[in-house]
C-alpha positions as CSV (number, residue, x, y, z in Angstrom):
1,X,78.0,69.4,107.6
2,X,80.4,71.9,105.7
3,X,83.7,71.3,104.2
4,X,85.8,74.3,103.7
5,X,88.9,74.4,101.6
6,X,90.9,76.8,101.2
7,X,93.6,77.9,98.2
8,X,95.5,80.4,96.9
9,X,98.6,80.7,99.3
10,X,102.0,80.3,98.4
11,X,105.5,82.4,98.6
12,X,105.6,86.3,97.5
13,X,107.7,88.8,97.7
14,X,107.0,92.2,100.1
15,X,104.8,94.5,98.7
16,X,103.6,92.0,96.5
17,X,99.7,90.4,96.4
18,X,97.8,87.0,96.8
19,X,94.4,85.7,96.7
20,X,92.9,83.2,99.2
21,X,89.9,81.8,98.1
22,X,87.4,79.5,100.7
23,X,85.4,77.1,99.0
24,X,82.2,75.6,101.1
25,X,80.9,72.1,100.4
26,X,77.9,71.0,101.9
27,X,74.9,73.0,103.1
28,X,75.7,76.4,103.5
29,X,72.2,76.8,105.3
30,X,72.3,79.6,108.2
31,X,75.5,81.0,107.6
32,X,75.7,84.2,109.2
33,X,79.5,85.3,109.0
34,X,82.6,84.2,107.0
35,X,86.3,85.1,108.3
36,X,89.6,84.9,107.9
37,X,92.3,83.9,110.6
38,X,95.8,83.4,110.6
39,X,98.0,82.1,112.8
40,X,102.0,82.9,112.9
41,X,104.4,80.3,113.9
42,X,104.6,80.6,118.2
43,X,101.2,83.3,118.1
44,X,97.6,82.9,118.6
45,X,95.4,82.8,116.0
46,X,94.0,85.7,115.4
47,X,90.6,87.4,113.5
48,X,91.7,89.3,110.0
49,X,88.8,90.3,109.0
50,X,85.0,88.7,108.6
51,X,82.2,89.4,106.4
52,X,78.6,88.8,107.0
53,X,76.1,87.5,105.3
54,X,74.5,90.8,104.4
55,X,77.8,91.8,102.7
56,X,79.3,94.0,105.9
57,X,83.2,93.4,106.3
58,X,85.5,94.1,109.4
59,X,89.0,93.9,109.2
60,X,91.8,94.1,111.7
61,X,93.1,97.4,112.1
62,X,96.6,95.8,111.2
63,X,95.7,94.8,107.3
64,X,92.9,98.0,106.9
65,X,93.8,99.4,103.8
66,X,95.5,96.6,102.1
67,X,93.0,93.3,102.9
68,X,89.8,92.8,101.3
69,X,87.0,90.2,101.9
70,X,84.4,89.4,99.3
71,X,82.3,86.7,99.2
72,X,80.3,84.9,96.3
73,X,77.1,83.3,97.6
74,X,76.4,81.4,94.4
75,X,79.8,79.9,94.4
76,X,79.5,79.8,97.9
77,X,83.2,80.7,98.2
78,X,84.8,83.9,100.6
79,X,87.9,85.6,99.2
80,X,90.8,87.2,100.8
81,X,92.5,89.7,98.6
82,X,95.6,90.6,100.1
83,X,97.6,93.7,99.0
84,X,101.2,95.5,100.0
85,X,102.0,91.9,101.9
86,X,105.1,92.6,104.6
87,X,107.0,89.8,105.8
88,X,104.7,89.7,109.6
89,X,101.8,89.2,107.2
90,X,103.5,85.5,107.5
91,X,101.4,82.8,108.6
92,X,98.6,79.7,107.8
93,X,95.7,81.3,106.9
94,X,92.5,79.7,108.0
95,X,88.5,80.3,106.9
96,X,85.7,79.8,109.3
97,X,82.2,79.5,108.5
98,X,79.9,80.8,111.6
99,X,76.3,79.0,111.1
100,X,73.0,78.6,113.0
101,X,73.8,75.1,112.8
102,X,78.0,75.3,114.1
103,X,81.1,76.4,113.2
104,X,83.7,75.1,110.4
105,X,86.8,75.4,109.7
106,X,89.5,75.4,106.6
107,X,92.6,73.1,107.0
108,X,94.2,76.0,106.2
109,X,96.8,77.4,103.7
110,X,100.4,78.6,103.8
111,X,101.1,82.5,103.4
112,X,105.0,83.5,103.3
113,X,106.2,86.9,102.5
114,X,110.1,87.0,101.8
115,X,112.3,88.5,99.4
């Protein structure tokens, strides 16, 4: 079993940055990608980006550029370092852990961009 938690959300201003972090407790055995999703209020949730466990990262063509996943295996925590944030990067952000052995999720964590 693995316990996500995420941190790092909170209120900033456009154009401004913030740092989610994923923290995994539990065996981390088999995991084979780590993502980020986020969900608006009344939207799907929707894929921002993932890294695998070999170190390759995708992102969503809509925060290319300005997103960037990095992971620490010996911490066993995935970041999410997110630049030039506009107010429809607004959302929960969630983790997900993809493993041989199932699929976890974070309980997620509050982004809000606003001046």
């Amino acid at each position: 079993q693995v316990q996500l938690v995420e941190s790092g959300g909170g209120l900033v201003q456009p154009g401004g940055s913030l740092r989610l972090s994923c923290a995994a407790a539990g065996s981390t055995f088999g995991v084979v990608i780590m993502g980020w999703y986020r969900q608006a209020p009344g939207k799907q949730r929707e894929l921002v980006g993932s890294i695998s466990a070999g170190g390759n990262p995708n992102y969503a063509n809509s925060v290319k550029g300005r997103f960037t996943i990095s992971g620490d295996n010996a911490k066993k925590t995935v970041y999410l370092q997110m630049n030039s944030l506009q107010p429809e990067d607004t959302a929960v952000y969630y983790c997900k852990f993809d493993t041989v052995l199932g699929h976890y999720w974070g309980q997620g964590t509050q982004v809000t961009v606003s001046s």
